[in-house]
N, C-alpha and C positions, 0 to 999 in steps of 0.2 A: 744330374742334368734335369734341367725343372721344361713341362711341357704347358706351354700358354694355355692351349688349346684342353688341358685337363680341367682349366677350373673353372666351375658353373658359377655362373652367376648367381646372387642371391635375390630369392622371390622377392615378388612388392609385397610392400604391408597391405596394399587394397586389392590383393589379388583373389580372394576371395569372394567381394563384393564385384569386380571386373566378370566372375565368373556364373556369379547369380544372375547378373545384368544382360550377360549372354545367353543364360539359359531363361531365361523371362522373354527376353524377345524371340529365342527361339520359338518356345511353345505360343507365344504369340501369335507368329506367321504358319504356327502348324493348325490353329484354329481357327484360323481365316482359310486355310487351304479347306479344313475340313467341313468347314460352314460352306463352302462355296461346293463343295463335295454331294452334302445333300444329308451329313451325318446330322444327327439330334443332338443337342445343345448335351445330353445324359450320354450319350455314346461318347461323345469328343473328350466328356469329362475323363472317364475310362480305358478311352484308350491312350491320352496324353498322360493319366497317371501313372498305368502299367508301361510307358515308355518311360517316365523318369524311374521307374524302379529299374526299371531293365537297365540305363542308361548309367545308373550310381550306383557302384556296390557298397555298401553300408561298411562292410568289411575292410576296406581298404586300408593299407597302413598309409599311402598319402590321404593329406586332405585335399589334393585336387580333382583325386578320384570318388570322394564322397558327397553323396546327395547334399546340396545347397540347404540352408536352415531356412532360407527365404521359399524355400519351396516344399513346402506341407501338401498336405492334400486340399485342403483347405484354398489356400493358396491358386493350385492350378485350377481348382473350379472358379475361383474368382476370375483368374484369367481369362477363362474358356467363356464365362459368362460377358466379360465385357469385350468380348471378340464377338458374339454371338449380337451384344447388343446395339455395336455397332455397325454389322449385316454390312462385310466386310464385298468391294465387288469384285 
């Protein structure tokens, strides 16, 4: 007896890049929150970094639970910085 309802569908091939994209914008609107907050351009950096570490376990045997590659450290400063520079209202 075969159950429809057992078989998963298979990922997208762009589902990784779907997931960066989500997570880019996230941190986006979390540095427009925080700019609007009253946080310093170096605090926002800091605390959006230690949220994506918290957010991603490195460890994970899927890759949808693993930190995006698009998202370095490097990376969320850039973001935070042109959140910042855009003085978001």
């Amino acid at each position: 007896m075969s159950f429809p309802w057992l078989v998963c569908t298979p990922p997208r091939r762009d589902g990784a890049d779907r997931r960066a994209k989500v997570a880019i914008a996230e941190l986006t609107s979390r540095a427009g929150v925080l700019y609007r907050l009253g946080f310093s351009q170096s605090d926002a950096i800091r605390r959006l970094t230690a949220a994506v570490a918290w957010e991603y376990d490195s460890a994970a045997p899927s890759p949808a639970h693993r930190r995006p590659a698009a998202l370095p450290d490097a990376a969320i400063a850039q973001i935070v910085g042109d959140a910042y520079a855009r003085r978001p209202a």
